[in-house]
N, C-alpha and C positions, 0 to 999 in steps of 0.2 A: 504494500500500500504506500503511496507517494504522502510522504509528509509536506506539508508548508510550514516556512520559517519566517516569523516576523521579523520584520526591520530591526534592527536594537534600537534605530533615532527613534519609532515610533511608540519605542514603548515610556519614551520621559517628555516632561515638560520642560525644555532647558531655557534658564537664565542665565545672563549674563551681565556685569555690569559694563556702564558705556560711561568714562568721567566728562566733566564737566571742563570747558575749559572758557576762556575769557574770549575769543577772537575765533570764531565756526568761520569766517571766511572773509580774506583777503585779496590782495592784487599780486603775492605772493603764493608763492609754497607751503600748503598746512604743515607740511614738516610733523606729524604724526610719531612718536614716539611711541616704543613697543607698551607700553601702558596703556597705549587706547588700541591695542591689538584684541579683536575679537573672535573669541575660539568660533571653529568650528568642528561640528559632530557628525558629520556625512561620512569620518574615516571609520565612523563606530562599525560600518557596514561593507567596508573595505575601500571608497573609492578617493581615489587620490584629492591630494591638495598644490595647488598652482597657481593660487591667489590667497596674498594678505588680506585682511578687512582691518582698518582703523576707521573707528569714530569718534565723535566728540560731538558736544551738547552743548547747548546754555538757554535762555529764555527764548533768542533769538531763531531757534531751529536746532537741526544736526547736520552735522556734516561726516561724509566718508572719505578714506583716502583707499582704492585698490591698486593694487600694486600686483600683475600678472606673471609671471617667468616662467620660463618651457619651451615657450614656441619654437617653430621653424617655420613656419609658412605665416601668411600675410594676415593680417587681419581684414574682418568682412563686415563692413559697417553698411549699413543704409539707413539714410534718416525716414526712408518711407516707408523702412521695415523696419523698425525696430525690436518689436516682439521673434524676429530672426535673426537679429543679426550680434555677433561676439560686443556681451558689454555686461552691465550687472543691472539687476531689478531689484528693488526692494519695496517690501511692506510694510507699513507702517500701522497700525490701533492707536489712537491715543487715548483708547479707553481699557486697552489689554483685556478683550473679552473673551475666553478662551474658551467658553462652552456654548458658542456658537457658529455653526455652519453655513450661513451666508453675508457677509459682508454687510455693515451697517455706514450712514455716511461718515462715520469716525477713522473707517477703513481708507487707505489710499494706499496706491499703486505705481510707480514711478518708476522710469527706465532712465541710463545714463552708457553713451556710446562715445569712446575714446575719439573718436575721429568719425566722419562721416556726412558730415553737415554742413553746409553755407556752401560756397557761389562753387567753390572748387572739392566741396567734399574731406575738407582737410580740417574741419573745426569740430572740437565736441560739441555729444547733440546730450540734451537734455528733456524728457518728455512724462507726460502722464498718458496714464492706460487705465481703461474701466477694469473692474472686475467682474466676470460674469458672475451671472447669476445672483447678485449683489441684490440687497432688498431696499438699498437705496446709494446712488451714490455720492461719494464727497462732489463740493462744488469742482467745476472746472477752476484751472492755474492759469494766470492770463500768462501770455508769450514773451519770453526771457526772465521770467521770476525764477524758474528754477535754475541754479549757476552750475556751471561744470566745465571742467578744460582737460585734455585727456595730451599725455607726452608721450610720442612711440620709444620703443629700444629695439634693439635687433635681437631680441628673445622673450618681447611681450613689450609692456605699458605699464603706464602709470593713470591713474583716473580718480582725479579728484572732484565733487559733486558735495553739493549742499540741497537742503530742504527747507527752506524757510519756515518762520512758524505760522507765517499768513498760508501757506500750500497745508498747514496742517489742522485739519476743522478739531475744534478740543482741544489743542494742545496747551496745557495749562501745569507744567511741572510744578509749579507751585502746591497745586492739589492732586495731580495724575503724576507722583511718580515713578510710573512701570510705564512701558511702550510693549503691545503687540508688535512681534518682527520676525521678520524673516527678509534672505536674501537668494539671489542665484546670481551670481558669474556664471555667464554661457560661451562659451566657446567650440566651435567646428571642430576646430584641429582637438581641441584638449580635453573636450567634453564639458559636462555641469557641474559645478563647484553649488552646492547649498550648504544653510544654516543647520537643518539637519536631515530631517529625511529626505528622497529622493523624489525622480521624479513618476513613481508608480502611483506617487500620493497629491491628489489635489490641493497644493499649497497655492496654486495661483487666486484659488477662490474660497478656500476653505481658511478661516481664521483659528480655526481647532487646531490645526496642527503649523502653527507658528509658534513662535520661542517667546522670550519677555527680555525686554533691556529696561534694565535698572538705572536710571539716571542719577547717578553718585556726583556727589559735589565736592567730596574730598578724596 
């Protein structure tokens, strides 16, 4: 008789903490130090890691720094595809509801692509995506609220990307501590990097099986 073997990511709720820092984004370099390095659980089940995730918080929003290594071949960005194309997505709750199965407006969905975008295709692109099946969704983000700038190397990228607190409906750390989250780095060549389980599991529309960031201030 053919056994089945659960995920290991899906049998926990993982948290993590995300620190606090003075300055989410500049005209500079977040310069992310391994402090705001945020684990990930996808190896629980064997599959490899080939992207950092740092973040960092404050009133003003959060921001991300990904950091990819591995490659050989080119990266494949399109700003009219985004939902295909190698970049990272993340989820955001600003209500951390985690015994619920379709998306409320507090849920939001965000895409950020190292290159791909403007007149010659060479600029980071920055976007929001509905969530299916969502029972309502957050308001639209007007166009260049959300920041992002993406550096090639000759063995991956670098991809820095902010969420402001106006893209985020609720966000109120003062009283909402915890964030609902999840992410994926998608890549052709190198496959999908998630926060924890894979992609067997409805994480683009299911908020059940997201993780929690802790917004620590010291």
């Amino acid at each position: 008789m053919a056994q089945s073997i659960l995920s290991p990511p899906f049998l926990f709720q993982f948290s993590v903490p995300v620190l606090y820092r003075k300055k989410i984004w500049s005209n500079g370099p977040l310069d992310y130090s391994d402090d705001y390095l945020l684990q990930s659980f996808g190896n629980l089940e064997g599959r490899g890691t080939f992207a950092e995730i740092r973040a960092g918080w404050n009133e003003r929003g959060i921001s991300f720094s990904i950091n990819v290594t591995g490659k050989r071949q080119g990266l494949w960005c399109r700003e009219g595809r985004t939902e295909e194309s190698d970049g990272f997505q993340v989820w955001i709750d600003t209500r951390a509801t985690h015994n619920i199965h379709r998306a409320s407006r507090f849920c939001h969905r965000y895409v950020f692509l190292p290159t791909g975008g403007g007149h010659q295709a060479a600029e980071a692109v920055g976007d929001q995506l509905l969530i299916d099946r969502a029972r309502e969704n957050s308001p639209p983000v007007r166009p260049g609220e959300l920041r992002s700038r993406g550096r090639l190397r000759k063995d991956g990228y670098l991809l820095e990307c902010c969420v402001p607190a106006t893209c985020l409906t609720g966000y109120d750390p003062a009283e909402y501590g915890k964030l609902g989250f999840f992410y994926a780095v998608m890549d052709r060549e190198l496959g999908w990097q998630t926060f924890s389980v894979g992609s067997q599991f409805p994480f683009s529309e299911d908020p059940s099986t997201w993780g929690t960031l802790e917004l620590v201030r010291d």
